[in-house]
C-alpha positions in Angstrom: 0.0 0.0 0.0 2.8 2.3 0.8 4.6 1.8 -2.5 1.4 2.6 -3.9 1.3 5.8 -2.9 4.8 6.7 -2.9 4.4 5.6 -6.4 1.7 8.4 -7.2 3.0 11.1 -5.7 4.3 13.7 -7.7 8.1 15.3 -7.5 11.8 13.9 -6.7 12.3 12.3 -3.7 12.5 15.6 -1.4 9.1 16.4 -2.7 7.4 12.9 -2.0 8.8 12.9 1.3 7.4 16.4 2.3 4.2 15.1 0.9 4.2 11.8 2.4 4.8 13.7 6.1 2.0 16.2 5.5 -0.2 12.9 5.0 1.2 11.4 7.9 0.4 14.7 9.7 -3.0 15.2 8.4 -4.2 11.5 9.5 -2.7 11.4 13.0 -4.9 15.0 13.4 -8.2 13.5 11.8 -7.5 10.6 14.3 -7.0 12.7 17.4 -9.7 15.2 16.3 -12.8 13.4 14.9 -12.0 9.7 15.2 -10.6 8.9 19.0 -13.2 11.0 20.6 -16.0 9.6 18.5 -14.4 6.2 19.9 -14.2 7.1 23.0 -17.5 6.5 24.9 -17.9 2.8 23.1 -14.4 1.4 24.7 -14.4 0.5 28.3 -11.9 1.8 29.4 -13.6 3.0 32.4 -15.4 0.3 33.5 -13.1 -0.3 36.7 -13.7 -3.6 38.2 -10.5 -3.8 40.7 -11.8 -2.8 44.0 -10.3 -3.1 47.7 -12.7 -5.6 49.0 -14.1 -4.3 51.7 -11.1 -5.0 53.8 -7.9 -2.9 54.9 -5.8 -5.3 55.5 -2.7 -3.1 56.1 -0.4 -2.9 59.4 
């Protein structure tokens, strides 16, 4: 897939590579903007199920 694209990007090498990081740059935003909080509320991450049990059991 990579090869793919590096394949249709235009330019020499400097200017696929300046491309290729504004990609990069542009998906990681998309994912921390739109994608991870949409996400978000349907992982359970905060369904805590380690409790103390009821019982102190220090000195």
């Amino acid at each position: 897939m990579y090869g793919w694209i590096w394949r249709h990007l235009p330019g020499n090498v400097l200017v696929r590579s300046l491309i290729s990081l504004v990609l990069v740059l542009a998906v990681v935003y998309l994912l921390f903007q739109y994608i991870f909080p949409w996400a978000e509320p349907l992982l359970p991450f905060n369904d805590v199920t380690v409790d103390d049990g009821g019982e102190n059991t220090g000195s």
